[in-house]
C-alpha positions in Angstrom: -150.5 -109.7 75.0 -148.4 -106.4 75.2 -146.2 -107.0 71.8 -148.6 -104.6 69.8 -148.1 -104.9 65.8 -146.7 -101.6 65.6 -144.0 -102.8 68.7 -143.0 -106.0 66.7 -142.4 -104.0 63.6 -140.5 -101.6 65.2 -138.5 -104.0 66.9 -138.3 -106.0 63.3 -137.2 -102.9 61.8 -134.4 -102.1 64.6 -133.4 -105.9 64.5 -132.6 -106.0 60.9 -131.0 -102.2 60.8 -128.4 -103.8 63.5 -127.6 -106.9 60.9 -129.7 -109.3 63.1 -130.7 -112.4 60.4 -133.0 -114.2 62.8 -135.3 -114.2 65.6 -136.6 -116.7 67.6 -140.3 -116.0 68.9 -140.9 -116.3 71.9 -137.7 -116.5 73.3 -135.8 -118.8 75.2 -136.0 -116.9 78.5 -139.1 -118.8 79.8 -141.8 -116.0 78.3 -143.5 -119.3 76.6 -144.7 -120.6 79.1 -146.1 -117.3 80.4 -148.3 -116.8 77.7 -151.9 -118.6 76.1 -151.6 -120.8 73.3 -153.6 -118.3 71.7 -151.2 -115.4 72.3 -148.2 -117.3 70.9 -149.7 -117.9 68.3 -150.7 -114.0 67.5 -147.5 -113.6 68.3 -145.5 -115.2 66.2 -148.1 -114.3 63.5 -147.2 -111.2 64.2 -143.4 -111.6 64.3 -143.9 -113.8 60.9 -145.5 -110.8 59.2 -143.4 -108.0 60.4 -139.8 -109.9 60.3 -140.4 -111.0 56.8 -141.3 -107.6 55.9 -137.5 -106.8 56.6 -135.7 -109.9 55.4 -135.3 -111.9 59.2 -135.8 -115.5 59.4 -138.6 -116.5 61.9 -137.7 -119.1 63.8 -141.2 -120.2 65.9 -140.8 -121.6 69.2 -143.3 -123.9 70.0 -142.2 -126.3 72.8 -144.2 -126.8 75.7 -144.5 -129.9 77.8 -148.2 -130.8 76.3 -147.2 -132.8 72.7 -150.7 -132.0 71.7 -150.3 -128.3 72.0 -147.0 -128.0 70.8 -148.2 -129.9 68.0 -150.9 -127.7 67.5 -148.3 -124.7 67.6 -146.4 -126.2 64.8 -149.2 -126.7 62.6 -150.1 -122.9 63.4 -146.4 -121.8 61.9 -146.4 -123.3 59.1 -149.7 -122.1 58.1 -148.9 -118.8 58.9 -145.2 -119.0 56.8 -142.5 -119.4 59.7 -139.6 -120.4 58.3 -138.7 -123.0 60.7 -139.8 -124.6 64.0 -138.1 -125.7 67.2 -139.2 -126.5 70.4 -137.7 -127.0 74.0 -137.7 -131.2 74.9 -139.8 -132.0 77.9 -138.6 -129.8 81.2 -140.9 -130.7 83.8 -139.1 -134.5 85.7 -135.6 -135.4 84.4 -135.9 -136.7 80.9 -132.4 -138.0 80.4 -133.1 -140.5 77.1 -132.5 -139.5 74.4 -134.8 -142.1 72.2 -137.5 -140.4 74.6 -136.2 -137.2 73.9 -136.2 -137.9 70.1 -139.0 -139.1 70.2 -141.2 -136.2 72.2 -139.5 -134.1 69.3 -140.9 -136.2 66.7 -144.7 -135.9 67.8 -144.7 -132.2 67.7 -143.4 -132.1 64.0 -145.5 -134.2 62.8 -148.1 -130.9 63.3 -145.6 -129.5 60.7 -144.8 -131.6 57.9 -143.8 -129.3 55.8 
């Protein structure tokens, strides 16, 4: 994992000196899936700790197409104090219902009842 802790706070720090309110960790551009459970969850951890340190809302992404880990994920951020979760619904096959959909959505916040 190259996001250091002294990278994310910078990048924390330069987010909320622009006016930026919220960040959403890891992104939407497909880095997700590039990375170990175990290094989203570091970090997020790390964006938790560092963005709340300068007022941003931590939005942790934890959507994959395995309900367990994304489940899993979930549980991790609210342990660790994101502010909210949100996940990606299933991507791999066309999922086109949207009970299924609902559904798959469902599982994974059960990890985060809170």
């Amino acid at each position: 994992l190259n996001a250091t802790k002294k990278m994310v706070e910078g990048l924390a720090a330069q987010a909320a000196s622009f006016g930026v309110t919220t960040v959403w960790v890891p992104g939407t551009m497909g880095q997700f899936e590039t990375l170990t459970l175990a290094e989203r969850k570091e970090l997020v951890a790390r964006w938790v700790e560092a963005g709340h340190q300068h007022g941003l809302y931590i939005i942790a992404h934890v959507g994959t197409n395995a309900v367990e880990e994304a489940r899993d994920l979930a549980a991790h951020a609210q342990k660790i104090g994101a502010d909210a979760i949100a996940s990606v619904p299933p991507f791999y096959g066309s999922v086109t219902d949207a009970n299924a959909i609902v559904a798959f959505l469902g599982e994974i916040a059960q990890g985060a009842p809170e």
